[in-house]
Structures are given as C-alpha cells and as structure tokens.
C-alpha positions, 0 to 999 in steps of 0.5 A: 488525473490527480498526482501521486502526491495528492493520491498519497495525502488522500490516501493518509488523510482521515477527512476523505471518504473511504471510497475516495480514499481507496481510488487514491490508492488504486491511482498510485498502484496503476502509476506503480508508485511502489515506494509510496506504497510501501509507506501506506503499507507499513503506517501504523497510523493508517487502517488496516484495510488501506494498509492491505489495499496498498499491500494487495497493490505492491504485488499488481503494480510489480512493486515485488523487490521492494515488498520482498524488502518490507515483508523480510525485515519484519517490520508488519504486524503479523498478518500483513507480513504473512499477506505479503508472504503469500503475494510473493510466492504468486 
C-alpha cells in the first residue's frame, strides 16, 4: 500500500503508465484525501480525464464540502465545473 504522497506524485507525473496513474488516484479517493483531490482537480497542467477522475472521486470518497467550495469559486474550466455541479445535486 502505497502513501497518499506517493499516489499524488503519481498521479501528476507524466512518466507513470496512465493505468498507474488512475490506480494512484483511485488509492487517494478510498483514503478520502479530499484536499489532494481537489489540487488534481483544479491542475491546469494535468489532463482532463486525471482531472475528472479525481472530480468523479471528490463525490465517492465524501469529499462534497470541499468540491462545493471548488465548484462555486469558479476556478474550473467550464465542464469540470458543470461536472461538479451535477456530482453535487446527486
């Protein structure tokens, strides 16, 4: 079992596998680690499909007070933040 540190630097680094690189995110959504989440989400840098990944898993790993505070300060491109949206009326 890997630390949420090392699934995060997974997660950002382009070297990994994408395979590898979703897994991290999945291991940091079933530790809740909702704030390193929330970083992935709003990381321009990061490909899209990451990007919604680790949206997708603010909403499974009950991370909703802090996606509420992302989604509502606009800071998302337009679909993540309209994603987030719809996570949130679920």
């Amino acid at each position: 079992m890997s630390a949420p540190k090392q699934d995060f630097q997974t997660a950002v680094d382009k070297t990994p596998s994408r395979d590898e690189r979703e897994d991290a995110i999945d291991a940091l959504v079933d530790a809740g680690e909702c704030e390193k989440l929330a970083i992935l989400v709003q990381m321009d840098g990061l490909d899209g499909p990451f990007r919604r990944r680790a949206l997708n898993g603010m909403a499974q790993a009950e991370c909703s007070d802090l996606l509420r505070t992302i989604v509502e300060n606009g800071g998302l491109e337009e679909s993540l933040q309209s994603d987030g949206r719809e996570l949130l009326e679920r």
